[in-house]
N, C-alpha and C positions, 0 to 999 in steps of 0.2 A: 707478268709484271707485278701480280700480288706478291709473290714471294721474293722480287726483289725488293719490295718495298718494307716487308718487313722484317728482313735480313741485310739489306741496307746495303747488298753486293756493288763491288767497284765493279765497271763494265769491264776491266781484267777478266773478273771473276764469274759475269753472268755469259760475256763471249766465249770463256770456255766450256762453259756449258752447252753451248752448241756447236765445238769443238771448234772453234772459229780462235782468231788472238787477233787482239787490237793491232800490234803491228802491220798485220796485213790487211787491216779494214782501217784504214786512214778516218774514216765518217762514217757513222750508223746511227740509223734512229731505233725508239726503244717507245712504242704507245700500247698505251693501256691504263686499264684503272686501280686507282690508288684507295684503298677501304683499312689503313694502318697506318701511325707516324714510322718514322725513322726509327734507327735503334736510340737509345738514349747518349750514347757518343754518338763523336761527331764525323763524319766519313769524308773518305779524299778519293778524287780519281783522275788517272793520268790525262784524262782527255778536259779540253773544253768542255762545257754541258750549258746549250739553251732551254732553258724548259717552259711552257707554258700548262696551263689547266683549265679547264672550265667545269660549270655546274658546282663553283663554291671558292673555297679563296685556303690558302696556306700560308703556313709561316714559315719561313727561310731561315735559318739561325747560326749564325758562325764562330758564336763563341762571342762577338765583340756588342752584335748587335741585332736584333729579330726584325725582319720587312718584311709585309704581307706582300704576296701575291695574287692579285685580284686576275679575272681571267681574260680581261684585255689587255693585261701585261705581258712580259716575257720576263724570265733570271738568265741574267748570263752570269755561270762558274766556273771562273778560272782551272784550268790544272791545278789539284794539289792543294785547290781548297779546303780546307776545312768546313764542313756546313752538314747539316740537318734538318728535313722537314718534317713538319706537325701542320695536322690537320684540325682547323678548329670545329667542323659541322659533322659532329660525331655520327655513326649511323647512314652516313653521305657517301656514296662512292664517287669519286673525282675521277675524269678522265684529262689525263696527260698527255701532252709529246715532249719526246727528248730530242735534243739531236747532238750527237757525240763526236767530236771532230780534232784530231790531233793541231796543237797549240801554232804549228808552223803554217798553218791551214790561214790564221788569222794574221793580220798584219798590225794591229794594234794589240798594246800591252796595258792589259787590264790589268789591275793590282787585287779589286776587291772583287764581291759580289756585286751587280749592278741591275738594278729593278727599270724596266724601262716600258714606253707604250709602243708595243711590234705593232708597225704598218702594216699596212691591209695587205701589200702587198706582200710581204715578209711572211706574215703569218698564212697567206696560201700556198705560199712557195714549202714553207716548212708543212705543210697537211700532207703537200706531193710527196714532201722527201720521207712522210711518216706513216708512207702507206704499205710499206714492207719493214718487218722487225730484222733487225741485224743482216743488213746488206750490205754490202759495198758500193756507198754512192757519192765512190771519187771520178767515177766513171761514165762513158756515154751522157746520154741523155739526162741523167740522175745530177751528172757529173756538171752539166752545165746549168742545174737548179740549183745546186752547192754552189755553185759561183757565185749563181748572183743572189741566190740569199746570203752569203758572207757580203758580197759587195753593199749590199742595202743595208746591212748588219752594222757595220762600219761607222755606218751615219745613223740608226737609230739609238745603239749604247751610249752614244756622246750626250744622250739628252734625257738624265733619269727623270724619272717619274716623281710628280708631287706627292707626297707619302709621308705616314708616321713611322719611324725607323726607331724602337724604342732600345735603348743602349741595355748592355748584358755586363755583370760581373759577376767577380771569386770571390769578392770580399764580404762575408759572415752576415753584419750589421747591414749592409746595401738586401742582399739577398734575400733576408726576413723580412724587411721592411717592402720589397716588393713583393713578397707572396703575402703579405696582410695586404697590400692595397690589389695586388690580382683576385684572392677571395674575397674583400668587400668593397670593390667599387663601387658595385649597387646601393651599396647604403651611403648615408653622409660621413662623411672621416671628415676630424678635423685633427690639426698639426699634433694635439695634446693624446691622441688615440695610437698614436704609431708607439709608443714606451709599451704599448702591450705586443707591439711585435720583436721589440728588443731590449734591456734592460738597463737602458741608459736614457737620458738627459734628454728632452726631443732638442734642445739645440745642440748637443754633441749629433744627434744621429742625424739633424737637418746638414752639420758641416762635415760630417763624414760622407752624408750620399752627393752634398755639393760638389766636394774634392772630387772621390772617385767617377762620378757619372757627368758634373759637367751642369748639372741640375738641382732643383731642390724636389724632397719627396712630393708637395701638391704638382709640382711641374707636370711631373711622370703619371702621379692620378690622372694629370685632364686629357694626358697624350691615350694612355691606356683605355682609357673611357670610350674618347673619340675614334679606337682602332677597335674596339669589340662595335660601339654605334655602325663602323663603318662595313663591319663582318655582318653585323646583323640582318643591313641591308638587303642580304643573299635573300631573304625570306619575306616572299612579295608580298604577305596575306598582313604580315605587318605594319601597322602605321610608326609614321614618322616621331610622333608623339609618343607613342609608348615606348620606341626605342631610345626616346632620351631620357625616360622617366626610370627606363630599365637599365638605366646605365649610369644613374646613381647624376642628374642632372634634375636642379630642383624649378628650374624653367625652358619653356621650349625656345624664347629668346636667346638667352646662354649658350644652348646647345646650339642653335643658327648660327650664331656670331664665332664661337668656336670652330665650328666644321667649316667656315666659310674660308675661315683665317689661315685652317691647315691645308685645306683639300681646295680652293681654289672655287669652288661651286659649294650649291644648297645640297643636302642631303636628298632631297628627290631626285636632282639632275644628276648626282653619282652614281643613286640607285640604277635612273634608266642606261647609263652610261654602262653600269657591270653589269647589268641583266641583257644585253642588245644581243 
């Protein structure tokens, strides 16, 4: 699994590896752990792909938009997606399931990537189906665990997940302006500091990242803030407090009323929620 991950192989490419071809493996899963991002492009592959993670949280990226995946979630990816992951808890080894299933398998038409919370029951069904790597489990016994985790599938993607989904672009002025607020969230920025990440007007580059992203540059600071708060979580030994103070939040009031507003709970009840 290591080396697919840091080769970033379409399951074309890793099933021929064990001389096997997708056409004749209608479903297969693929577990193991994940200790590298993606390649830095963005990869496609013929089949659906469910994946979940635990012991830490990832980034999903498709070119349009970055979603964490925390490890009581699941990603469902389309065929032919475009997408990439990146691991934010460097040093971390993350264990994975996939599970890989030709698109006529599924009877809804999913357009994008979709972040959701897999039921209990979903998520045991898919442990069963990810107890052997590259099988074929359209069949027997295997074959009726595929059933009915597609059936229960069905009804859990309808219902994405409360989440920071931070928007991506090509454009020059947007691009700078987010890697000066990714390298200094920590600190205080204010609107007049972003001219040093581009060299124009802060209201020209306030109505350029409005146009293209849909937002203004403080928007995306307090989303960004709130999605590293929310990663940071992973690490128990941490208080609540110093994670909003480490993420560039000048009160823990602020930081409450924010997390509550996005994520639906207090940041303790998230933490025990992705630690369970």
């Amino acid at each position: 699994m290591r080396n697919m991950i840091e080769h970033e192989e379409s399951p074309n490419q890793r099933v021929a590896d064990f001389g096997l071809n997708v056409e004749e493996i209608p479903a297969f899963s693929l577990k193991g752990v994940w200790d590298h991002d993606s390649r830095f492009h963005l990869n496609t592959h013929p089949a659906h792909q469910v994946l979940t993670v635990s012991d830490g949280v990832v980034l999903i990226e498709d070119g349009r938009e970055k979603q964490p995946l925390y490890q009581h979630m699941a990603a469902f990816i389309p065929a032919f997606t475009p997408h990439r992951v990146a691991i934010f808890h460097r040093n971390v080894k993350i264990n994975c399931e996939s599970l890989f299933f030709r698109p006529d398998f599924f009877p809804r038409e999913i357009q994008r990537i979709a972040i959701f919370e897999i039921s209990e029951l979903a998520n045991a069904l898919l442990d069963r189906l990810n107890e052997v790597n590259l099988t074929n489990l359209s069949e027997g016994l295997m074959g009726n665990c595929l059933s009915l985790f597609l059936e229960i599938l069905c009804q859990d993607v309808t219902a994405p997940a409360r989440m920071i989904r931070l928007p991506e672009t090509q454009n020059t002025c947007c691009t700078r302006v987010i890697r000066f607020i990714e390298d200094n969230f920590m600190n205080k920025i204010r609107i007049s500091h972003l001219s040093k990440a581009y060299p124009l007007s802060t209201r020209q580059i306030s109505r350029i990242f409005q146009k293209e992203l849909c937002m203004s540059p403080l928007d995306y600071l307090r989303l960004y803030r709130l999605l590293r708060s929310s990663m940071l979580l992973y690490e128990r030994e941490r208080k609540v407090i110093n994670i909003a103070f480490d993420c560039g939040y000048q009160s823990i009031s602020s930081f409450y009323k924010d997390f509550n507003l996005y994520y639906g709970v207090p940041p303790h009840q998230f933490r025990h929620k992705i630690l369970r």
